[in-house]
C-alpha positions in Angstrom: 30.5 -1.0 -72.5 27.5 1.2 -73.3 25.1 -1.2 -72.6 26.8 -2.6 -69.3 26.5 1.7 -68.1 22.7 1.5 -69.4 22.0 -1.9 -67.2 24.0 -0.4 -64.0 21.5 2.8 -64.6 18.8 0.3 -65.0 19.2 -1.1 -62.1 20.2 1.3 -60.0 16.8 3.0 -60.9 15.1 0.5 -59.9 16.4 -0.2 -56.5 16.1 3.9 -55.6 12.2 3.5 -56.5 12.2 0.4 -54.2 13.8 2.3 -51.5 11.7 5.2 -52.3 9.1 3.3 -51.6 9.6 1.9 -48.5 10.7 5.4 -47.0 7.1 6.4 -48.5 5.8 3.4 -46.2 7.2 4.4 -43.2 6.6 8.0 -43.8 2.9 7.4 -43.9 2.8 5.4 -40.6 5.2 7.7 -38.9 2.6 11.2 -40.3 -0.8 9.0 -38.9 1.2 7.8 -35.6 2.0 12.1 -35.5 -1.9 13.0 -36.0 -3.3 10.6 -33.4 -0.5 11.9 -30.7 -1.4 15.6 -31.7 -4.7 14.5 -30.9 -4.7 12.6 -28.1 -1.8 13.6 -26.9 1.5 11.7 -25.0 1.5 8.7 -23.1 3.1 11.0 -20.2 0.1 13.0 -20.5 -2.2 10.5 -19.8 -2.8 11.5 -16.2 -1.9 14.5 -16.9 -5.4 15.5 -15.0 -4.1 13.8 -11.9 -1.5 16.1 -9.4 1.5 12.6 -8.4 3.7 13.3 -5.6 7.0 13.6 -7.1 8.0 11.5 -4.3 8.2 7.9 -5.8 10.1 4.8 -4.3 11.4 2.9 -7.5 13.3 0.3 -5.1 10.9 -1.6 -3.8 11.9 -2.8 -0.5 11.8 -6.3 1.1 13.4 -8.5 3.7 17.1 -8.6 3.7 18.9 -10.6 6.0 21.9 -8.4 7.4 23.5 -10.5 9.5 22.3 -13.6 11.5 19.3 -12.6 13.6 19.0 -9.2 12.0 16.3 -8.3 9.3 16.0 -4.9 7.5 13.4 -3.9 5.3 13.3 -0.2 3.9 15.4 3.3 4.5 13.7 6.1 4.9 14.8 10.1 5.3 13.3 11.6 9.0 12.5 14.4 9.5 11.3 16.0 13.4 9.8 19.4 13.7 11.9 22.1 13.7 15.1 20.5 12.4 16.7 21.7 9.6 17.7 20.0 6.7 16.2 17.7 4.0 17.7 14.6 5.9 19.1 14.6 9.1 18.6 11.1 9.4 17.9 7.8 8.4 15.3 5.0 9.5 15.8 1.7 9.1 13.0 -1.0 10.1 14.1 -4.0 11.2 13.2 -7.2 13.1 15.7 -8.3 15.3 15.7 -12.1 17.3 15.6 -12.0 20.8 19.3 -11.6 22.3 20.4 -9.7 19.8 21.8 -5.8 20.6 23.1 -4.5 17.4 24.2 -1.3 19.7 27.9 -1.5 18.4 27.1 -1.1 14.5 28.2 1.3 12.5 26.3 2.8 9.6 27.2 4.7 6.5 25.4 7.1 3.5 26.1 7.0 0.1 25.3 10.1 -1.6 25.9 11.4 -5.1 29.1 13.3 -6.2 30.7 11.8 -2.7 33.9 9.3 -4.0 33.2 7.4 -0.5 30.5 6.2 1.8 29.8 8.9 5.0 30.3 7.8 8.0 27.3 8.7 10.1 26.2 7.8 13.8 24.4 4.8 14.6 21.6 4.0 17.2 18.7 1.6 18.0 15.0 2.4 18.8 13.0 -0.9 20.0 9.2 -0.8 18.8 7.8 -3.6 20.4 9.4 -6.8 21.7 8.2 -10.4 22.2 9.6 -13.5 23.1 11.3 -14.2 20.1 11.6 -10.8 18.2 11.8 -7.4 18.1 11.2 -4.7 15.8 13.0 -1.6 16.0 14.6 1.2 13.9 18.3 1.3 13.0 18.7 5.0 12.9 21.8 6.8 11.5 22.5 10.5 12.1 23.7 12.4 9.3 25.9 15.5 9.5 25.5 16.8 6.1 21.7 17.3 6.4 21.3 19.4 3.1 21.8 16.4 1.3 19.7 12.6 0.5 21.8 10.0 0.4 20.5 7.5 -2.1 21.0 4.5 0.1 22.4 3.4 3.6 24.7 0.6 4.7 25.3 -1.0 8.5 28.6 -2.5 9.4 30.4 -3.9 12.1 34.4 -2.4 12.6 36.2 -5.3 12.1 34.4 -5.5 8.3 34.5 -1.7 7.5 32.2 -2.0 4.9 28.8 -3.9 4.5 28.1 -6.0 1.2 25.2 -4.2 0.6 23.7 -1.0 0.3 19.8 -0.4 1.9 18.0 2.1 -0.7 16.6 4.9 1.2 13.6 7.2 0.3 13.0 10.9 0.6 11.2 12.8 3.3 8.2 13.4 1.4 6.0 16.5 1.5 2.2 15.7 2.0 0.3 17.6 -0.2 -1.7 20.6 0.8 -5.0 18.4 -1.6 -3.9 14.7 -0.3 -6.7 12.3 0.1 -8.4 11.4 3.2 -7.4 7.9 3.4 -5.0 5.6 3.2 -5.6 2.0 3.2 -2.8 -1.0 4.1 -3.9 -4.5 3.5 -2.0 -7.1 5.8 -0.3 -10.4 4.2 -3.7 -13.1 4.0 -1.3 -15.5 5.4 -1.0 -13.2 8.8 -4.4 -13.5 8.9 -7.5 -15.9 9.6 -8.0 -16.6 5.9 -5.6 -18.2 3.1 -4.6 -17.1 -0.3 -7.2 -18.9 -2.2 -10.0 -17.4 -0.1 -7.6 -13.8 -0.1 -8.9 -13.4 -3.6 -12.7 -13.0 -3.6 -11.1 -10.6 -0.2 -9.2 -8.5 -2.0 -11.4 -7.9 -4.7 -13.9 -6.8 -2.0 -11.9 -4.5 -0.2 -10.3 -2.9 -3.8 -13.8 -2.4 -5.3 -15.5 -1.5 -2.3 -13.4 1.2 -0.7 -12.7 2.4 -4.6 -16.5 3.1 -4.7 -16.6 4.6 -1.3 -13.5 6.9 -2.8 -10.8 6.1 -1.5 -8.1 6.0 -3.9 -4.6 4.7 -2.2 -4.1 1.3 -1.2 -0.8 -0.7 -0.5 -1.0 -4.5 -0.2 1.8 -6.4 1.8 2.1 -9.7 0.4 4.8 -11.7 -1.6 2.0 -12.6 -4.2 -1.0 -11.0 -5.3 -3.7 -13.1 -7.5 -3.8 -12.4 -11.3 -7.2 -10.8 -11.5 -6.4 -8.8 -8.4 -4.2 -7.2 -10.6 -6.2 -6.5 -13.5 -8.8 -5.1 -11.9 -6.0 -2.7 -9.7 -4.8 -1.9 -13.5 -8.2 -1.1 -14.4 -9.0 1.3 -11.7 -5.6 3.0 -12.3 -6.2 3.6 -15.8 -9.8 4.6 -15.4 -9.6 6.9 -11.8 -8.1 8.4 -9.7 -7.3 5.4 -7.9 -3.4 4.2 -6.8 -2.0 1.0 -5.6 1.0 -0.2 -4.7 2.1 -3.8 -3.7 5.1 -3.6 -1.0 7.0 -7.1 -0.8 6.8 -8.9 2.4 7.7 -12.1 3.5 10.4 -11.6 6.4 12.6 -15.0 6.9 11.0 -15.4 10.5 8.1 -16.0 11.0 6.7 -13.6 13.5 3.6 -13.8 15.8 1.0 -11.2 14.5 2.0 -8.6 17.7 5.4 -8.1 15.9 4.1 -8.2 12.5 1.4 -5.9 13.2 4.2 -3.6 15.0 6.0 -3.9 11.9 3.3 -3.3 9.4 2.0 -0.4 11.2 5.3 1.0 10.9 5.8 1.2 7.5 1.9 1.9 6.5 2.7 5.3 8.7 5.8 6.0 6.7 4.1 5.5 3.5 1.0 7.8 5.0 3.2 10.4 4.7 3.6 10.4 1.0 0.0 9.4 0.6 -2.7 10.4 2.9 -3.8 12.2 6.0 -5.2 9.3 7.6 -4.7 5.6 7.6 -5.8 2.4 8.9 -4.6 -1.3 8.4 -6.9 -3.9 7.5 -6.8 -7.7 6.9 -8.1 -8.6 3.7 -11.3 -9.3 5.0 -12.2 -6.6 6.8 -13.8 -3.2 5.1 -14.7 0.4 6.4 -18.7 0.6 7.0 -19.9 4.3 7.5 -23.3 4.4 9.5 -25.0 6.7 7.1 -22.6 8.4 4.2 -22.1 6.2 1.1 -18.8 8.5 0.7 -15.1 8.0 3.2 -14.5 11.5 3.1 -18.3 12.8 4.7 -18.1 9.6 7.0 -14.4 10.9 8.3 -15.8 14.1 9.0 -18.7 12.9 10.8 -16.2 10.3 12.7 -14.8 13.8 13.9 -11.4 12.2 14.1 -8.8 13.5 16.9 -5.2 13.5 16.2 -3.6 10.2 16.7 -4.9 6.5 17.3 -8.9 6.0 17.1 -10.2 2.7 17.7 -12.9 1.6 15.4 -14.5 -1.3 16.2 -15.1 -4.5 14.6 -18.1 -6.4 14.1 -17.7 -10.2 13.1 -20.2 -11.1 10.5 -20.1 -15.2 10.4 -20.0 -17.0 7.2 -21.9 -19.7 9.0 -25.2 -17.6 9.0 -27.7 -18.1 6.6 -26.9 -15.1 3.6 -29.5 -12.6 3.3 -32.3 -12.7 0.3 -31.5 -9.7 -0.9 -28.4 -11.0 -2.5 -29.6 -13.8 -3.7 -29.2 -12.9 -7.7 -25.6 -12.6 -7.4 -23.6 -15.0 -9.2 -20.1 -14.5 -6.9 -19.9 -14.3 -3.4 -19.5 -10.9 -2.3 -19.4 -11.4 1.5 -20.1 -7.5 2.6 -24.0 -7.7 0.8 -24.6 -11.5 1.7 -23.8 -11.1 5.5 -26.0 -9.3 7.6 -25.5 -11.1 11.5 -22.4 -10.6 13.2 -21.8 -12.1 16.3 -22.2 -9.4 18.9 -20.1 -11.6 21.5 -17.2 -12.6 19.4 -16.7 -8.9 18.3 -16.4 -7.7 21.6 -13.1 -5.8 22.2 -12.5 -6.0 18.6 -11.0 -2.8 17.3 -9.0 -1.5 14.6 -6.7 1.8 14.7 -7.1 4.7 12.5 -4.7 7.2 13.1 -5.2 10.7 12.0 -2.7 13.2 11.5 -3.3 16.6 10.5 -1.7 18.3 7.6 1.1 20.9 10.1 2.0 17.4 12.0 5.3 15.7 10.8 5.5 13.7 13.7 4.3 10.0 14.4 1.4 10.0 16.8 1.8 6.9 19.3 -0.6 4.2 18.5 0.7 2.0 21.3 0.0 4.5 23.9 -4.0 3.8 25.3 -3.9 7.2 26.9 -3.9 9.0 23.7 -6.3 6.8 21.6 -9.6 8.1 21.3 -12.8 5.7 22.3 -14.8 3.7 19.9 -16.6 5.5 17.7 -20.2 4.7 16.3 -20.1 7.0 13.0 -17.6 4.7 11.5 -17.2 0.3 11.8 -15.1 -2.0 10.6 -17.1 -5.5 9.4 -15.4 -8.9 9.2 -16.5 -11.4 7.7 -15.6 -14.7 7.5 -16.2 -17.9 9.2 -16.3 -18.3 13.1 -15.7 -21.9 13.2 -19.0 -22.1 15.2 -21.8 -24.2 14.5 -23.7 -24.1 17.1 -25.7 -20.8 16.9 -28.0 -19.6 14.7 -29.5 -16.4 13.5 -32.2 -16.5 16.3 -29.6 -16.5 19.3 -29.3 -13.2 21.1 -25.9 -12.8 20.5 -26.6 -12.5 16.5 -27.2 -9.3 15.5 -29.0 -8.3 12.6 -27.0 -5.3 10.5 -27.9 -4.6 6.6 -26.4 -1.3 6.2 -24.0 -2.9 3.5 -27.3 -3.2 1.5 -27.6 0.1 0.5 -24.7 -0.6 -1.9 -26.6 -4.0 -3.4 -27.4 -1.8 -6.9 -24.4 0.1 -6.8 -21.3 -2.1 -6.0 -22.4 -4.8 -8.4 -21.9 -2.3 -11.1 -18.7 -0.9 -10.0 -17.6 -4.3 -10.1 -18.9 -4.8 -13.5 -17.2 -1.4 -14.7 -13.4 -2.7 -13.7 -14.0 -5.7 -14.6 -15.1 -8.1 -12.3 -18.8 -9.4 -12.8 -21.1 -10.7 -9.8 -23.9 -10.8 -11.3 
């Protein structure tokens, strides 16, 4: 019996110095895990340096099909001057088929602590309208404006309640320090240029306008290319650079009026959480100060008025012969290799920039000619691309000869090189 007691003690001794060490292990790794936190500090604190909107959609929105021939995308809280409340009403964007009135829905809020959807009242605002479509905002009144509903639903009487529920975003408060500019990237598809030539594009526009300083972006497409995205991660990790990718492919397909309409629509919405000023761009097409290698001196020399400016665009050809100076780079990088646009094909060519100062809450109108401020000469937009022409050459008088881009032939190669994406 005394030796069965001695081998239990035996061997319970030896499986508490076993376990001892492994808690001795994990101790160790759990102490040096401690010490590099303490001096490093948190994950969370990462961009600690950086002041984020506490504002932040974590739905992301996209195409829904509410009933036949109606469309919705994403909810947001409205706000007009002088109302009170945090959100007297909701916004819906839609895109509606020709024909169809949705004037006799019916729209509800669901909000937290409530044990039923709020019935709120429905009506219809028509953007712009084509042949076969129209966008518009479903727009449902609240009564109980102190509070946010978390999402918002759209019914016809007979059903009494829709299958789904539209997620809906706060009215944000632009910050006092926002940055100047906000830049929305159309689909490539809705554009003169496809997704395999929308990489070399977006990488472009990213790097480009990162190095100029602008540091929000949004790109509207249903897929963005892999090193797109690691080079967005990159900037994001290493400045102060944001970008978000918004879902869109809507089930119709929509003539580039409506979709421009639409697009403008929600790059405004987004503005307001983001930016004083915004434009939107196709892929190929970037912002080319006269002068100032920085957005912020170039808006202030643009001398922007409140609403809709037109900047115009110049149309450099792919077709042209590149310039010299770019010879040594490896990559095409279309803004240092084209220097003619074609001075006849650009004219009438403009891009809107709306401005809106910091007081404003409301939408200036960037359909109305009357308000929109003439071209201005501080400020272009270049696209390049090709023409499908080939029947001019750089000595015809409509080419025009433009190397301002070449100031940036040191700099923006080694950008690129920093975030990872070599040209050279």
């Amino acid at each position: 019996m005394k030796k069965l007691t001695k081998c239990a003690f035996m061997v319970a001794a030896v499986i508490s110095t076993f376990l001892f060490a492994v808690y001795k292990l994990k101790y160790d790794r759990l102490y040096h895990v401690m010490q590099v936190l303490e001096v490093f500090g948190t994950p969370s604190d990462f961009h600690s340096c950086e002041k984020k909107n506490p504002v932040l959609e974590i739905a992301a929105p996209s195409w829904t099909t509410l009933e036949p021939g109606v469309q919705v995308y994403s909810g947001h809280c409205v706000k007009q001057p002088g109302e009170d409340g945090v959100c007297p009403q909701v916004d819906v964007l839609a895109l509606l088929d020709t024909g169809i009135q949705p004037s006799d829905l019916l729209c509800h809020f669901w909000i937290e602590g409530s044990s039923q959807p709020i019935l709120g009242t429905f009506s219809l605002r028509t953007l712009t309208a084509d042949k076969l479509h129209t966008s518009a905002l479903l727009t449902c009144q609240s009564k109980y404006t102190t509070k946010v509903p978390f999402g918002i639903s759209f019914f016809r009487e007979k059903s009494k309640q829709s299958p789904f529920v539209i997620p809906v975003s706060p009215e944000p408060d632009l910050p006092t320090d926002a940055p100047s500019l906000l830049i929305c990237i159309r689909p490539a598809n809705s554009s003169s240029i496809d997704y395999i030539a929308a990489t070399s594009s977006y990488m472009e526009s990213l790097l480009y306008h990162s190095l100029l300083g602008v540091t929000r972006f949004i790109f509207y497409t249903s897929s963005l290319p892999h090193a797109v995205q690691q080079v967005a991660v990159n900037l994001q990790m290493k400045s102060q650079v944001q970008v978000q990718v918004r879902s869109w492919q809507p089930a119709s397909s929509v003539t580039n009026q409506m979709e421009t309409s639409l697009l403008e629509q929600d790059c405004y919405v987004q503005s307001k959480l983001h930016a004083l000023n915004y434009i939107l761009l196709q892929p190929n097409q970037i912002l080319m100060p006269t002068q100032e290698t920085k957005i912020q001196e170039a808006l202030l020399q643009t001398k922007l008025e409140q609403g809709p400016n037109q900047i115009q665009v110049r149309k450099f050809c792919s077709e042209y012969t590149n310039d010299k100076k770019s010879s040594h780079l490896s990559k095409p990088v279309a803004l240092l290799q084209s220097t003619y646009y074609h001075k006849t094909l650009s004219e009438g060519q403009t891009a809107t920039l709306v401005h809106r100062s910091a007081s404003s809450k409301s939408k200036p109108t960037a359909n109305d000619k009357t308000e929109t401020k003439d071209e201005t000469e501080e400020l272009f937009v270049n696209e390049y691309g090709s023409c499908d022409r080939y029947d001019f050459s750089e000595k015809d008088p409509s080419a025009v000869y433009e190397n301002s881009a070449l100031r940036f032939v040191s700099s923006l190669p080694a950008f690129m090189k920093n975030y990872g994406y070599f040209v050279l």
